[in-house]
KEKE-3310 file (N, C-alpha, C; in steps of 0.2 Angstrom, whole numbers, plus 5000, padded with zeros to 4 digits):
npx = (4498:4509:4512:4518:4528:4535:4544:4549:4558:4566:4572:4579:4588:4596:4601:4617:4631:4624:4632:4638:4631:4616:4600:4584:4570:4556:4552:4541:4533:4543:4542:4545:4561:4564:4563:4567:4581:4598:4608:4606:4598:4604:4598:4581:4570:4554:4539:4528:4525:4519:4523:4534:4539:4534:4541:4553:4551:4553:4565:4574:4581:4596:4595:4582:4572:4559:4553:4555:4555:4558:4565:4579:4587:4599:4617:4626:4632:4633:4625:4627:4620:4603:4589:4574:4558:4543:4539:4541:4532:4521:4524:4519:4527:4540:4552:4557:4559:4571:4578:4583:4589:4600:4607:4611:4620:4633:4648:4644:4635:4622:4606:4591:4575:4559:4543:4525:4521:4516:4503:4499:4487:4479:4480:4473:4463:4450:4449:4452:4443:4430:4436:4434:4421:4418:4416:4424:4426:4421:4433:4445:4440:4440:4454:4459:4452:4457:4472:4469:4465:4474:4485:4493:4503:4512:4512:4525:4530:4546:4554:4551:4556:4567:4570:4568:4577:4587:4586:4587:4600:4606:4612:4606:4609:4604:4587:4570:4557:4543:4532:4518:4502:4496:4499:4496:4483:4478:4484:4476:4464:4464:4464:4450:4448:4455:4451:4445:4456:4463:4453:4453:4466:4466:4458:4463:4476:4486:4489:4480:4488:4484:4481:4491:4496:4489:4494:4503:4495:4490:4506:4513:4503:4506:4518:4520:4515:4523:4537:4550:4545:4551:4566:4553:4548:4537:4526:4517:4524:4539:4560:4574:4592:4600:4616:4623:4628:4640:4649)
npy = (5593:5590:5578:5573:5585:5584:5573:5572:5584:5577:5570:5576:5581:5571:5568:5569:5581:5597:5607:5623:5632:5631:5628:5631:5624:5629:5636:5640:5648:5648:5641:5628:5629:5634:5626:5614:5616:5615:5625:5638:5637:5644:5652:5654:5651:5654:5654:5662:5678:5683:5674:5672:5686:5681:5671:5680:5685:5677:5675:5663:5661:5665:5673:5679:5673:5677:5666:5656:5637:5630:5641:5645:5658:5658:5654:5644:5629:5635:5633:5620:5611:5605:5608:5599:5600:5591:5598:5598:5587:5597:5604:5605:5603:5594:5588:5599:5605:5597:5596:5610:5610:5602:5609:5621:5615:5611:5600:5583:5588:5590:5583:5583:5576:5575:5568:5565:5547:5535:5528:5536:5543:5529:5525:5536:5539:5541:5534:5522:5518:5518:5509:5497:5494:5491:5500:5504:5510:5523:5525:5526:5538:5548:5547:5552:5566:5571:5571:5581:5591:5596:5599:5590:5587:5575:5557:5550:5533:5525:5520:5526:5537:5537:5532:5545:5555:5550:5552:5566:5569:5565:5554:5543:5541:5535:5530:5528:5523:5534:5533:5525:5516:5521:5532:5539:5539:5545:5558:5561:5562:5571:5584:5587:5588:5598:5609:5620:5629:5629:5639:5650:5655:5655:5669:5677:5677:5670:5658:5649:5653:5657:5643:5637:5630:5619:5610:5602:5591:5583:5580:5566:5556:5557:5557:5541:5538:5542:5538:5527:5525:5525:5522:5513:5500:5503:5513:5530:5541:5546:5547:5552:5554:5561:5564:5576:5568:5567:5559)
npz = (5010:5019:5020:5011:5004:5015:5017:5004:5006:5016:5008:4998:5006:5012:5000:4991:4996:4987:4975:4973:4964:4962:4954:4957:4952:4945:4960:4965:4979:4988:5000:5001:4997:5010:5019:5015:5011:5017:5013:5005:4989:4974:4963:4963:4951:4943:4934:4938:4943:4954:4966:4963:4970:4983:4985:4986:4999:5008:5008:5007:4994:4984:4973:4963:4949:4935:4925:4909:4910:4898:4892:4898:4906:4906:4903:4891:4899:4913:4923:4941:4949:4946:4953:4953:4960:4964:4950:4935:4930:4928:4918:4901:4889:4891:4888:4880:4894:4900:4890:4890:4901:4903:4892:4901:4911:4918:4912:4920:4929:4940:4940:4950:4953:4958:4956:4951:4948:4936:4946:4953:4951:4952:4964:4972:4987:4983:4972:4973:4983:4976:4965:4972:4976:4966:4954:4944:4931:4936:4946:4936:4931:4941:4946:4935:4934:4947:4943:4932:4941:4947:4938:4929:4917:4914:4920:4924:4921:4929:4918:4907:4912:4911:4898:4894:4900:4894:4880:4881:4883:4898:4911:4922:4939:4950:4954:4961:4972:4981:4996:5000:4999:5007:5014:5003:5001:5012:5011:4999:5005:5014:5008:5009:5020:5024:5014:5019:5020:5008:5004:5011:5008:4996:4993:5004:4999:5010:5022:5033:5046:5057:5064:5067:5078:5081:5074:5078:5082:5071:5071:5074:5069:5055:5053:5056:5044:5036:5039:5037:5021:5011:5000:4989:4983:4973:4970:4973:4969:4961:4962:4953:4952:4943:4929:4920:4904:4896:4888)
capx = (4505:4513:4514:4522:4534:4540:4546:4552:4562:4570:4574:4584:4593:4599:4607:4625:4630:4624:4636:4636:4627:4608:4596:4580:4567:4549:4554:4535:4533:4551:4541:4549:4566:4564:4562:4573:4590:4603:4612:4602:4599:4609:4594:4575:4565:4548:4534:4523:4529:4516:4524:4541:4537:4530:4548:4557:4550:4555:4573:4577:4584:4603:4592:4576:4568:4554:4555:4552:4562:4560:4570:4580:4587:4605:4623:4628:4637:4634:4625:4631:4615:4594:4584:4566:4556:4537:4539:4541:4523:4517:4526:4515:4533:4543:4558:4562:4563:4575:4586:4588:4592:4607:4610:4613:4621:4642:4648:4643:4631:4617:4598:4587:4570:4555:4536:4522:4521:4511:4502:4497:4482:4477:4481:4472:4457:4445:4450:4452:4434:4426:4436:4433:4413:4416:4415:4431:4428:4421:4439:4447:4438:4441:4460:4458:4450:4463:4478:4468:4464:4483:4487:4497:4502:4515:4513:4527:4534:4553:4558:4549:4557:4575:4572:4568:4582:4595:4588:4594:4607:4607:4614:4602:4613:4598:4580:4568:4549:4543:4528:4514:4496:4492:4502:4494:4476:4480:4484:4468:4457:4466:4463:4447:4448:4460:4451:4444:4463:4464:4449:4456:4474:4463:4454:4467:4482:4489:4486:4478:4492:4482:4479:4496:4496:4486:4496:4504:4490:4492:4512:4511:4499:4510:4526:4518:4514:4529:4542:4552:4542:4558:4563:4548:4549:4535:4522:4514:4529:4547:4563:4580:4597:4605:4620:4622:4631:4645:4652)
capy = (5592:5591:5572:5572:5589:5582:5567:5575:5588:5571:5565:5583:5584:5565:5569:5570:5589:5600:5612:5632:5634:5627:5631:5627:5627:5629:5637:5642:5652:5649:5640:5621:5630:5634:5621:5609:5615:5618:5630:5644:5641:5653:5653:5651:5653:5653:5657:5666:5683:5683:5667:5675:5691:5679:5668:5686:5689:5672:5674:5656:5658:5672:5676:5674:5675:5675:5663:5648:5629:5627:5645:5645:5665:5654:5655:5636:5627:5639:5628:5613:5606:5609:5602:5600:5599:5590:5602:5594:5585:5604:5609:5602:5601:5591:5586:5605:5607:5595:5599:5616:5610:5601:5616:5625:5613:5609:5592:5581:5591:5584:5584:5581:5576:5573:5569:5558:5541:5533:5527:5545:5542:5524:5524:5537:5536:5540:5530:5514:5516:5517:5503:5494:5495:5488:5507:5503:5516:5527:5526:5530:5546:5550:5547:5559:5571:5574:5573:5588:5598:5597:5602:5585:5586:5569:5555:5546:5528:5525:5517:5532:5543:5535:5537:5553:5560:5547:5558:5574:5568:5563:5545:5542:5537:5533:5531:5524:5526:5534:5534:5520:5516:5522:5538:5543:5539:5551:5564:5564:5561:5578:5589:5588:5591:5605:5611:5626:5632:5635:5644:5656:5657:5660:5675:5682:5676:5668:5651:5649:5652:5656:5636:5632:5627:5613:5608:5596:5585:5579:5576:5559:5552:5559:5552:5534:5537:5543:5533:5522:5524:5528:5521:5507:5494:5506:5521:5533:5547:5543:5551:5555:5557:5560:5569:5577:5564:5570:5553)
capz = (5007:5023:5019:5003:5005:5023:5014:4997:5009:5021:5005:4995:5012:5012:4993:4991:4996:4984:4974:4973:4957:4962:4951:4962:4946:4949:4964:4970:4984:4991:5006:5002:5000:5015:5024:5012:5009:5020:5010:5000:4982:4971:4960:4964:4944:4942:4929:4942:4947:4963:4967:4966:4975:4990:4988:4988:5006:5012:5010:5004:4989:4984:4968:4960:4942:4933:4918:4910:4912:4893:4889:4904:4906:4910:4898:4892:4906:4921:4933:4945:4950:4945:4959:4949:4966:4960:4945:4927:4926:4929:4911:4895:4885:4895:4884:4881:4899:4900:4885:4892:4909:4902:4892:4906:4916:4916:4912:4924:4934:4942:4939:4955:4951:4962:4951:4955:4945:4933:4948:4957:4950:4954:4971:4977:4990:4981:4965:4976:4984:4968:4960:4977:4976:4957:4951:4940:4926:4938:4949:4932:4929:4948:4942:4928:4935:4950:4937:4927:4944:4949:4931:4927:4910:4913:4925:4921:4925:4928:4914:4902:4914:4910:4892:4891:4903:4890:4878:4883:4885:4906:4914:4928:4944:4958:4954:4965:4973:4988:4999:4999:4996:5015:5014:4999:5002:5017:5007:4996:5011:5018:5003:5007:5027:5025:5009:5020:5020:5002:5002:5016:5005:4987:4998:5007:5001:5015:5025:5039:5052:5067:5067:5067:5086:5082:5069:5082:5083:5065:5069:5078:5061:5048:5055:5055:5038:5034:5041:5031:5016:5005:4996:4990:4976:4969:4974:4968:4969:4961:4963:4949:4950:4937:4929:4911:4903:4888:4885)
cpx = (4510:4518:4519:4530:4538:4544:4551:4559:4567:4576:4580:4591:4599:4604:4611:4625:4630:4630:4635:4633:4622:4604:4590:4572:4560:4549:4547:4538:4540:4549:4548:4557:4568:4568:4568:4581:4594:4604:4607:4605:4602:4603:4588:4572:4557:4543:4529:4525:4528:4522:4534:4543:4538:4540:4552:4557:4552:4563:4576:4580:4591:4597:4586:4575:4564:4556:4552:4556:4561:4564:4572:4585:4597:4609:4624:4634:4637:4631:4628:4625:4609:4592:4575:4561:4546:4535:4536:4534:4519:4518:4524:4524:4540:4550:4562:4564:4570:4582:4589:4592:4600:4610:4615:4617:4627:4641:4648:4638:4625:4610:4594:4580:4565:4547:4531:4524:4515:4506:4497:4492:4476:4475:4478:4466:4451:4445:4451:4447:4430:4428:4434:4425:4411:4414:4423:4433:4424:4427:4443:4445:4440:4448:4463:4460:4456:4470:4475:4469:4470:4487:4496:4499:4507:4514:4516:4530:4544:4557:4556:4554:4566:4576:4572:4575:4587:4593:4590:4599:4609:4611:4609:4608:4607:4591:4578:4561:4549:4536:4524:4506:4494:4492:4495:4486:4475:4479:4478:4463:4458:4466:4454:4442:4451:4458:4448:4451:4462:4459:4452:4463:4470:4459:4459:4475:4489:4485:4486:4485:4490:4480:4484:4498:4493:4488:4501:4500:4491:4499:4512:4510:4506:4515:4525:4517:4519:4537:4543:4548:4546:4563:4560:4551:4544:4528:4520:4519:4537:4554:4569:4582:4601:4609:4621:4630:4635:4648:4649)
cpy = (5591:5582:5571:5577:5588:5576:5569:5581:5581:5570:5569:5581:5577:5565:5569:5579:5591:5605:5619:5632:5629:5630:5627:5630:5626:5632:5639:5648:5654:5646:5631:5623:5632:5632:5615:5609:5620:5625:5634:5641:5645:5653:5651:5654:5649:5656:5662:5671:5685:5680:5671:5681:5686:5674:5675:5687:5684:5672:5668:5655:5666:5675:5673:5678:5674:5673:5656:5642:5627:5633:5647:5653:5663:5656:5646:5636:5629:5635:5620:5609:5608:5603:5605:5597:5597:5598:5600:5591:5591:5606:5603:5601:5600:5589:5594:5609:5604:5595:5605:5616:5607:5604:5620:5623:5612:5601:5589:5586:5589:5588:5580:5579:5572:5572:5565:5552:5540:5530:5530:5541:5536:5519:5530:5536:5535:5535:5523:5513:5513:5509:5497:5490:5491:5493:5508:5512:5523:5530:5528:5536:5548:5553:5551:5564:5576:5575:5580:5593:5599:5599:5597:5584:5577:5565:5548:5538:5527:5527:5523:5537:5543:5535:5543:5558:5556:5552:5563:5575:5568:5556:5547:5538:5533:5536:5525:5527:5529:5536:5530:5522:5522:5530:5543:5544:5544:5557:5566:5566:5570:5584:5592:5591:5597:5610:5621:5632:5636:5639:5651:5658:5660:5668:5680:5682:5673:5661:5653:5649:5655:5648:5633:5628:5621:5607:5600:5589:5580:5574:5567:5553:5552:5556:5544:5534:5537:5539:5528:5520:5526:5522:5514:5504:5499:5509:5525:5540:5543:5549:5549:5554:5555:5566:5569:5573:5566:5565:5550)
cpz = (5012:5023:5017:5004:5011:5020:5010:5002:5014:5015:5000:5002:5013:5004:4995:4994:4990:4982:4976:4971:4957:4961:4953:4956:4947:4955:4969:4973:4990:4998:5005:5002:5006:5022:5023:5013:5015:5020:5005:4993:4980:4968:4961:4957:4946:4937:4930:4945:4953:4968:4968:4972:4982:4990:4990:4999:5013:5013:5010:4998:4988:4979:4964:4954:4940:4927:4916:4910:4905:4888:4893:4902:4907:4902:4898:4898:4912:4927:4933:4945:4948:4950:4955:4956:4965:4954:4938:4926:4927:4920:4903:4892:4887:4893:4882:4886:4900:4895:4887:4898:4907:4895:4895:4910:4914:4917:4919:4929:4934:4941:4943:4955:4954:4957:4954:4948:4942:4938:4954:4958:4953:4960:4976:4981:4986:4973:4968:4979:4979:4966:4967:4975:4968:4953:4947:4936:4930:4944:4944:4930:4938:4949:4938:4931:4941:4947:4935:4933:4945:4943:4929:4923:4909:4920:4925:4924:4923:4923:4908:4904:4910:4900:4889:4894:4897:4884:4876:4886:4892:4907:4920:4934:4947:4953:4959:4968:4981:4987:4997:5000:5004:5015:5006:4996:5008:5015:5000:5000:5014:5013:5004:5015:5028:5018:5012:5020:5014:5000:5004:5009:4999:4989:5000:5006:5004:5018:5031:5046:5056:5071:5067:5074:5086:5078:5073:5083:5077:5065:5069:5071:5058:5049:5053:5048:5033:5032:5036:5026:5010:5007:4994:4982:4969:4972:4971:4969:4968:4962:4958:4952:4946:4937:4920:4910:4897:4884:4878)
residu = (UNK:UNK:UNK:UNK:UNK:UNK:UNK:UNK:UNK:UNK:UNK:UNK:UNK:UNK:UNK:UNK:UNK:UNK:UNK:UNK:UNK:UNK:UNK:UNK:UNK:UNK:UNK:UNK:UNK:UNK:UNK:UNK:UNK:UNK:UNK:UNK:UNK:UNK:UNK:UNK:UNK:UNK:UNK:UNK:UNK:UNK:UNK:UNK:UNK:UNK:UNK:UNK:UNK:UNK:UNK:UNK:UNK:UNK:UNK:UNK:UNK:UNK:UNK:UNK:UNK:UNK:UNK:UNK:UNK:UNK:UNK:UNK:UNK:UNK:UNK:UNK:UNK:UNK:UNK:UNK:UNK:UNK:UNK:UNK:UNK:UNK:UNK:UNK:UNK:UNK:UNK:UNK:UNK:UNK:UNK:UNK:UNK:UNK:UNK:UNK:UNK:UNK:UNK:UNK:UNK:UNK:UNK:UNK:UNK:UNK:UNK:UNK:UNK:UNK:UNK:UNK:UNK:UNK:UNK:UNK:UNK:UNK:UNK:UNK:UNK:UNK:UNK:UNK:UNK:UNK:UNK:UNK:UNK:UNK:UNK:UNK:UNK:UNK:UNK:UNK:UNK:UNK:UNK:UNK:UNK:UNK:UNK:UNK:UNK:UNK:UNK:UNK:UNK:UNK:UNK:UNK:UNK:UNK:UNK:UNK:UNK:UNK:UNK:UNK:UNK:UNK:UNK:UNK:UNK:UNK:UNK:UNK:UNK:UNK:UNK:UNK:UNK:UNK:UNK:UNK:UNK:UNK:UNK:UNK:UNK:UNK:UNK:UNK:UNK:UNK:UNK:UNK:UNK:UNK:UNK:UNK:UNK:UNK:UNK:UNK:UNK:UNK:UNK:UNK:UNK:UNK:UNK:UNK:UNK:UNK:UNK:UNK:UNK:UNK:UNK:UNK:UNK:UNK:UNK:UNK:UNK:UNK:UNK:UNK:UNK:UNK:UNK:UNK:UNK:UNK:UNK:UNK:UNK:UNK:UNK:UNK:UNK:UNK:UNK:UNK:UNK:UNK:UNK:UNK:UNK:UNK:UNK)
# end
């Protein structure tokens, strides 16, 4: 993930400065706020209350809650910003996240949104051997199958993404793609070299950091793969912004 979240974290930090009132939604384990923003979150929400605990201990966000992004715990108009951080194709009813977020949000307040693409799928390693060897509709299930394990409920393209934010009533300032075939064929290939990890963290709760010292070896690659891959003409990861529009 180190691929993806390195990039997504370049790319939050490159945004305009953020307001006060950042409603950081999804907020996981509080580890990418961490790493990402400058300035603390006023608000890290989540559905997971483990997941909030472990952000609690991190000290990356002023406040956190358990809840959900389609009945936000918020008063109309209160927040500035919602950074949706690879969130939204996590939540089966995507359009009542979105209504609520500009709900919740003052005129003009912006809407940060990082997902994969219609194209997640299609582009990754193993989906492009297959189709490679002329295993077409066995690269399609391969496609699938990864969307299902990642629990994908949407993997949308721009131009759906720009319908649905108009909608709920958003203006989309800045879309655009990030990260490419190379990158992202990396990043499957390493789910399943680093898969002994998530065994350790499902076991014990924690990752592997007694191998962080060698974590060095990988920078070098990663960078290469990294590197000016933002923003592309198209990829398998997009990126919002927008602002709730009242006009």
């Amino acid at each position: 993930m180190a691929i993806v979240r390195g990039v997504e974290c370049a790319i939050l930090r490159e945004a305009e400065p953020l307001s006060e009132r950042v409603l950081d939604l999804g907020c996981g384990d509080g580890l990418f706020a961490s790493l990402a923003c400058v300035r603390q979150p006023s608000v890290g929400l989540d559905p997971c209350f483990s997941a909030i605990l472990e952000a609690k201990g991190r000290g990356a966000h002023r406040t956190l809650v358990c809840g959900s992004a389609t009945e936000l715990p918020f008063r109309d108009g209160t927040l500035q910003t919602v950074v949706c951080n690879s969130v939204l194709e996590h939540i089966p009813d995507l359009d009542a996240a979105l209504t609520e977020c500009h709900r919740a949000m003052k005129p003009g307040g912006r809407l940060l949104i990082t997902s994969p693409s219609e194209r997640f799928g299609e582009m990754l390693l193993g989906a492009r051997l297959l189709a490679g060897f002329g295993l077409h509709r066995a690269g399609e299930g391969y496609a699938r199958w990864f969307n299902a394990h990642s629990l994908h409920y949407h993997t949308l393209a721009l131009g759906e993404w720009r319908r649905r934010l108009k909608t709920a009533g958003f203006l989309v300032r800045e879309d655009w793609h990030y990260l490419d075939g190379a990158a992202h064929a990396t990043f499957d290939l390493m789910h399943y070299l680093s898969g002994w990890r998530w065994i350790h963290r499902k076991l014990t709760g924690r990752w592997c950091g007694a191998w962080a010292p060698f974590n060095h070896l990988w920078a070098p690659w990663f960078e290469k793969l990294t590197a000016d891959r933002w923003p592309t003409e198209t990829g398998p990861y997009l990126y919002l912004d927008a602002e709730r529009d009242d006009g």
